[in-house]
ZAMARGU-4260 file (C-alpha; in steps of 0.2 Angstrom, whole numbers, plus 5000, padded with zeros to 4 digits):
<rodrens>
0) 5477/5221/5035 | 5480/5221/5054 | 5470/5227/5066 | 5477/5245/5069 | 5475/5247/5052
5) 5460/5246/5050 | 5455/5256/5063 | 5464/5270/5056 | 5456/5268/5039 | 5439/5269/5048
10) 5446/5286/5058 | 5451/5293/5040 | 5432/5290/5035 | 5425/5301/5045 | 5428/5316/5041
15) 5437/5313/5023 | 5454/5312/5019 | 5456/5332/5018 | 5450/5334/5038 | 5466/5329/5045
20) 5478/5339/5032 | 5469/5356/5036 | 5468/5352/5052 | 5485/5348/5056 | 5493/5365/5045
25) 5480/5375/5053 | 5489/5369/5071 | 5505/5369/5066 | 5507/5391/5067 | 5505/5385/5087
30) 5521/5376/5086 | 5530/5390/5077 | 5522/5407/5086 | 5529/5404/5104 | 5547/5398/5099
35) 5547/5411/5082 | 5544/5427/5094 | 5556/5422/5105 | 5569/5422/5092 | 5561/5438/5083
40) 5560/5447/5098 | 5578/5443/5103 | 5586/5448/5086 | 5577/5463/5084 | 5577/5471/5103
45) 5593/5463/5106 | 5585/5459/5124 | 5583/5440/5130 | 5572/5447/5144 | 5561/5456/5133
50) 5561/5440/5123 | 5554/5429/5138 | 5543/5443/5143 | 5533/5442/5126 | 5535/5421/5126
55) 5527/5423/5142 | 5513/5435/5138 | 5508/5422/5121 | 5508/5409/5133 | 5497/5418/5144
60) 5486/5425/5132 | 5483/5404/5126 | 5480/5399/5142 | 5466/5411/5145 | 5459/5412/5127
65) 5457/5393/5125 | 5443/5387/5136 | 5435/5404/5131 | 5436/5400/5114 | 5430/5383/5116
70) 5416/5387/5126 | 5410/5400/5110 | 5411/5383/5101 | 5400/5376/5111 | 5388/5388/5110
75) 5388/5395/5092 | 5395/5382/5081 | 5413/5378/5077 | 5411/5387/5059 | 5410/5406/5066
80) 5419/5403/5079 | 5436/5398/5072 | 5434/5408/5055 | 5435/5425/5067 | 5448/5418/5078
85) 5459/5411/5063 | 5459/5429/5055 | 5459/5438/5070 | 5477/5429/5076 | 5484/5431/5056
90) 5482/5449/5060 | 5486/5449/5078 | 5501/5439/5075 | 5507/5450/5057 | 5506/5464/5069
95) 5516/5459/5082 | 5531/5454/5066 | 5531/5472/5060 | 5530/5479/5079 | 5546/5469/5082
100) 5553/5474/5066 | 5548/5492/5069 | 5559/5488/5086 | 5545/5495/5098 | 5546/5495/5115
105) 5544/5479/5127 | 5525/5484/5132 | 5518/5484/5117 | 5525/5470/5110 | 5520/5460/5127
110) 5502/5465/5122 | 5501/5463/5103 | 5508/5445/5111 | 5493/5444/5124 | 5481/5447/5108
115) 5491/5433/5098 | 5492/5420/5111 | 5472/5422/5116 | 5468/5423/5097 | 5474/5403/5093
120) 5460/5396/5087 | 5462/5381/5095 | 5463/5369/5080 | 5468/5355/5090 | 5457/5355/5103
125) 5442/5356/5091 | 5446/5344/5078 | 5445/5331/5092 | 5430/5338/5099 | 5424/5337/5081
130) 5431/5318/5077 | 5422/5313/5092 | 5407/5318/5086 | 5407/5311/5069 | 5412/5294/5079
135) 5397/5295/5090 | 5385/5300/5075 | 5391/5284/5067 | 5389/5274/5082 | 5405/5270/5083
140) 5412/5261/5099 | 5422/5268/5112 | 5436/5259/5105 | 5435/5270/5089 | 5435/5285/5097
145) 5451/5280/5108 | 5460/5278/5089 | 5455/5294/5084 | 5462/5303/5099 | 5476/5292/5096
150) 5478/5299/5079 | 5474/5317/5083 | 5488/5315/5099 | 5499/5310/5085 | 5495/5325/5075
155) 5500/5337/5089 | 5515/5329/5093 | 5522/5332/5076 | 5515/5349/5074 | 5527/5350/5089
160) 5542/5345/5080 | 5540/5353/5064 | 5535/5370/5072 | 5549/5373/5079 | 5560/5366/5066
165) 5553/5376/5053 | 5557/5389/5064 | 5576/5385/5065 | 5576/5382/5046 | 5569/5400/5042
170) 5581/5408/5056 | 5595/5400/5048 | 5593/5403/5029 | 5582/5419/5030 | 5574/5427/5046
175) 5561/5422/5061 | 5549/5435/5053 | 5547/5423/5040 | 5542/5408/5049 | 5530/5421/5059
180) 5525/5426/5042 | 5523/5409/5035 | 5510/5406/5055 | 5500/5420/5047 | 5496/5413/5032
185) 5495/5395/5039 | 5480/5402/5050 | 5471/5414/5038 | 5471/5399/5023 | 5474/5381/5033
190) 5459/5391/5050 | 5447/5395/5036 | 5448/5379/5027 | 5446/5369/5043 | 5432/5380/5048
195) 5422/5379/5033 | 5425/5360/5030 | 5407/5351/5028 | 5412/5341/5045 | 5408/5356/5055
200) 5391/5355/5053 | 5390/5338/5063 | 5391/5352/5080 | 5375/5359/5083 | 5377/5375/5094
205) 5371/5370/5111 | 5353/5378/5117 | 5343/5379/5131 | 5334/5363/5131 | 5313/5362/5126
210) 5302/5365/5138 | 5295/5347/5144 | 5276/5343/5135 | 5263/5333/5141 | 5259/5323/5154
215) 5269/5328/5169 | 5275/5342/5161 | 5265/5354/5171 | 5257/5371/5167 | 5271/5384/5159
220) 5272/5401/5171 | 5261/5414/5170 | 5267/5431/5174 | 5250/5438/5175 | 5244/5423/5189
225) 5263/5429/5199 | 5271/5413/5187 | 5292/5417/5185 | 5296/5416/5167 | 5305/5402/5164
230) 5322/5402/5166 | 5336/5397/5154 | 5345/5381/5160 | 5361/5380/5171 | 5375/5375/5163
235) 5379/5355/5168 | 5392/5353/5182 | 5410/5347/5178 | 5412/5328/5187 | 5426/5334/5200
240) 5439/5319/5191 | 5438/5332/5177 | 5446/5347/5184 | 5459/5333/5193 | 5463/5329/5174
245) 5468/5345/5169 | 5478/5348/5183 | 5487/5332/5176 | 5489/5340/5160 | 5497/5353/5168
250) 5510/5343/5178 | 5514/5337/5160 | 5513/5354/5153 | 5528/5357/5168 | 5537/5342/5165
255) 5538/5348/5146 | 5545/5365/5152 | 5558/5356/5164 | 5565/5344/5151 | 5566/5359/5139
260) 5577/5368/5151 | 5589/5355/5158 | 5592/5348/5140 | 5594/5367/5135 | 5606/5367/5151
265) 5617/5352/5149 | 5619/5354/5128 | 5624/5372/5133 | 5636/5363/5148 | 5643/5350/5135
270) 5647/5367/5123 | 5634/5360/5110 | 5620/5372/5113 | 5612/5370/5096 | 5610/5350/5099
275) 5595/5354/5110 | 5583/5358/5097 | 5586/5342/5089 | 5586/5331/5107 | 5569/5338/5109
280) 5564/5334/5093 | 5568/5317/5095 | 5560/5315/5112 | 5542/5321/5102 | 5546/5311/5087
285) 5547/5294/5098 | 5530/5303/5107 | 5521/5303/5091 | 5527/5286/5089 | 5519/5279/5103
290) 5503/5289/5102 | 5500/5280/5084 | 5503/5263/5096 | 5492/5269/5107 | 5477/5261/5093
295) 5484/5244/5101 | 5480/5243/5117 | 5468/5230/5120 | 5450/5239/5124 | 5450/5228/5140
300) 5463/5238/5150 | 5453/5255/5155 | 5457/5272/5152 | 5460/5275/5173 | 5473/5259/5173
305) 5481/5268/5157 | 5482/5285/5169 | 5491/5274/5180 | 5502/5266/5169 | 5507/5281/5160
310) 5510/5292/5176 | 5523/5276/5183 | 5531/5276/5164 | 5532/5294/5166 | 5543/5293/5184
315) 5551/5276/5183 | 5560/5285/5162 | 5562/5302/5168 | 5574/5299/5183 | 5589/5292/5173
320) 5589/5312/5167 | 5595/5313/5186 | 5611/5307/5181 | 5614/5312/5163 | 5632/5319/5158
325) 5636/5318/5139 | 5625/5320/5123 | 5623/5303/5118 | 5617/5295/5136 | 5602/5312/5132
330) 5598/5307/5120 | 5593/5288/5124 | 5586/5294/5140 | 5575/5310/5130 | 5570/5297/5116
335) 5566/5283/5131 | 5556/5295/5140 | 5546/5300/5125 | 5537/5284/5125 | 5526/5289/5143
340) 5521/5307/5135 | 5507/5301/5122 | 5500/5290/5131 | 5496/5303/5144 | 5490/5314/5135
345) 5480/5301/5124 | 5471/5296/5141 | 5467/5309/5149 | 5458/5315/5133 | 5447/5299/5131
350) 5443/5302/5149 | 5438/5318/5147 | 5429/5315/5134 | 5421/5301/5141 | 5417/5311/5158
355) 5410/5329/5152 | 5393/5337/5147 | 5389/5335/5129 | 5389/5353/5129 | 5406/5358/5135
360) 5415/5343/5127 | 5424/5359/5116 | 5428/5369/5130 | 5435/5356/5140 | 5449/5348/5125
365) 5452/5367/5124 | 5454/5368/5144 | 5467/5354/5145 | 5478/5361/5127 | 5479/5379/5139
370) 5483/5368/5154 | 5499/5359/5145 | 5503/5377/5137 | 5501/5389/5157 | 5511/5374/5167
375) 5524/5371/5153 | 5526/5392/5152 | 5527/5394/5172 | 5540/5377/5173 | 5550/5386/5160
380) 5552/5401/5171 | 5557/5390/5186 | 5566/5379/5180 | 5575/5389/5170 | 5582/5398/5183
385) 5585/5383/5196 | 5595/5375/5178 | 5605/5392/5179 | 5608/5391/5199 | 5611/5373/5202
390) 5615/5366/5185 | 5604/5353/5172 | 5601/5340/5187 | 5590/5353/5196 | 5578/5356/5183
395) 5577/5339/5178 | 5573/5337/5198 | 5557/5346/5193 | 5551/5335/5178 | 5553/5320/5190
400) 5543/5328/5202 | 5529/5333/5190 | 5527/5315/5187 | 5526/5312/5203 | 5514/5321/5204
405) 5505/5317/5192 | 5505/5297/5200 | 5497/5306/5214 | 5482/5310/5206 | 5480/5297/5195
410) 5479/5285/5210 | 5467/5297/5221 | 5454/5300/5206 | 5440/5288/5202 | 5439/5292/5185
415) 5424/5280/5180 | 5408/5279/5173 | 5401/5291/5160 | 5385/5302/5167 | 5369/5305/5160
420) 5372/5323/5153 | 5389/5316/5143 | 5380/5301/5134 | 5380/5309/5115 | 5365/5303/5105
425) 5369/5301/5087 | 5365/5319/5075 | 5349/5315/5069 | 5343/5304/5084 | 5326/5311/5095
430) 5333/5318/5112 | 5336/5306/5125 | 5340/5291/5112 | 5353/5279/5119 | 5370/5276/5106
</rodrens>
């Protein structure tokens, strides 16, 4: 048994064998709503712009839900907090399949979208979050948890793959209601069974911490002696190197959206336009690849070198897009490239989880899932127009400047150390013990 193996096999007990099936269908209606109502929307209205207007208002409605949605988690538990989300989007998102069948105008659609999109439950983000902390509970090395968000990386990128293709399969053979159909039940089943899986209970709900006892605690306020009453806690401060990170994941969210145009542009060039759902299915398949690979990285080499690495892989693979002209030559650069995306990703969540308040760890996977959805959506619109205007090379321009990018602030962030409000004693362990 190697190494990696074994690893894995200790990721799988934690939670049971069950935690990453319901987790991973429970994601998957993600990967199906945003490119299933652009094609329902576009057969029924007839209208591609009223098509990107509701792509754009469920990618909106994510972006803003999310960290809302995680912080609830924080506070209240993961267990109420993704059984009403789960049921609130089956219905948000049924309503928006017979709105578009019904043919109603643009608006509504546009908001039943809005509704849909803040209504993911955030599955992904919060299986991680929950992984995590059945890994710290079992004392588990840093090394462990790196596996698991290697594992859980994996997961999303073939949630990312399958969506989508289920989505073309159901277009083909049937229509995209069903596939939007098919989302719904995924959430109101695969949601509910996530949620009221026996590892949620390792989350206790965040409180305001105990009043101190004892000596050097002090007397409590009295309001009849002019004492304030005593105030509930602030909420702990983000390390700035957290907010940098997200802003990463959404240079990678916008080097998504730009390869998703300029391979949408050059199949549609080479007069092979139904090629490009299966180029950028092979670029997350080789993704997914190299997340599982991730779980070999010797622990030596740090997370922040990893940023590093990943951002330099991520320029030095996607400028041979620059100079792409027939199907085969994309295909080797898409699949080439696909190796640099996971590992991104990968780092930037161990950094964060690494980095953040014990409390807000929920909120903040959720914050960086909205940040790749928001800068993949608004990359979509931009390059999708240069792509138009100037041909695949100009929006593959912008993916290669995402990366950049991304390089930038991997080099300017010290993303090190891990502060005393983010060390996570083990469930069961008195406050303030060390893991």
């Amino acid at each position: 048994m190697t190494a990696a193996t074994a690893a894995f096999r200790r990721v799988l007990a934690l939670g049971g064998p069950l935690l990453p099936v319901v987790s991973f269908l429970g994601r998957l209606p993600t990967a199906m709503c945003q490119f299933g109502s652009l094609l329902l929307v576009a057969e029924t209205s007839g209208s591609l712009a009223t098509a990107g207007l509701v792509g754009g208002a469920l990618a909106a409605g994510q972006t803003v839900g999310g960290p809302l949605l995680g912080r609830l988690a924080d506070r209240h538990g993961q267990r109420p907090v993704v059984l009403a989300a789960c049921w609130f989007d089956a219905l948000a998102v049924t309503a928006l399949v017979l709105a578009a069948l019904a043919r109603t105008g643009a608006l509504p659609l546009a908001l039943l979208a809005l509704l849909a999109g803040a209504g993911v439950p955030q599955i992904g983000p919060l299986a991680r979050t929950r992984l995590v902390a059945l890994a710290r509970r079992a004392r588990a090395d840093d090394r462990l948890v790196d596996t698991a968000l290697s594992c859980e990386g994996t997961l999303d990128e073939v949630s990312f793959v399958l969506g989508p293709a289920l989505v073309g399969l159901s277009a083909t053979v049937a229509h995209p209601a069903v596939a939007l159909a098919l989302a719904a039940l995924l959430l109101a089943v695969c949601g509910s069974a996530f949620a009221l899986h026996p590892t949620a209970a390792v989350l206790r709900p965040t409180t305001a911490a105990p009043r101190p006892t004892g000596a050097g605690a002090g007397p409590a306020p009295d309001r009849r002696r002019g004492g304030c009453p005593a105030a509930r806690p602030a909420r702990a401060r983000m390390p700035r190197a957290v907010h940098v990170m997200r802003a990463s994941m959404a240079l990678q969210g916008a080097l998504f959206g730009a390869c998703q145009s300029g391979i949408t542009a050059l199949t549609a060039d080479l007069h092979r336009p139904a090629q490009a759902g299966l180029v950028y299915a092979a670029m997350g398949v080789m993704s997914a690849v190299a997340g599982l690979a991730m779980a070999l990285v010797p622990a030596r080499i740090g997370l922040p070198f990893r940023w590093r690495a990943a951002a330099v892989a991520l320029i030095a693979l996607s400028v041979p897009l620059l100079f792409v002209r027939s199907l085969g030559a994309l295909y080797l650069a898409v699949v080439v490239l696909g190796v640099a995306f996971a590992p991104h990703l990968i780092t930037l969540f161990g950094l964060t989880e690494r980095l953040v308040p014990a409390g807000r760890l929920a909120e903040s996977m959720a914050f960086l899932t909205s940040a790749i959805v928001g800068g993949q959506a608004l990359s979509l619109a931009v390059s999708g127009r240069l792509a138009e205007a100037h041909g695949p090379s100009a929006a593959f321009a912008v993916a290669v400047g995402a990366a950049v990018l991304i390089l930038a602030l991997a080099l300017t962030t010290r993303a090190t150390g891990r502060p005393a409000a983010a060390v996570r004693p083990a469930a069961g362990a008195p406050a303030g013990s060390a893991r």
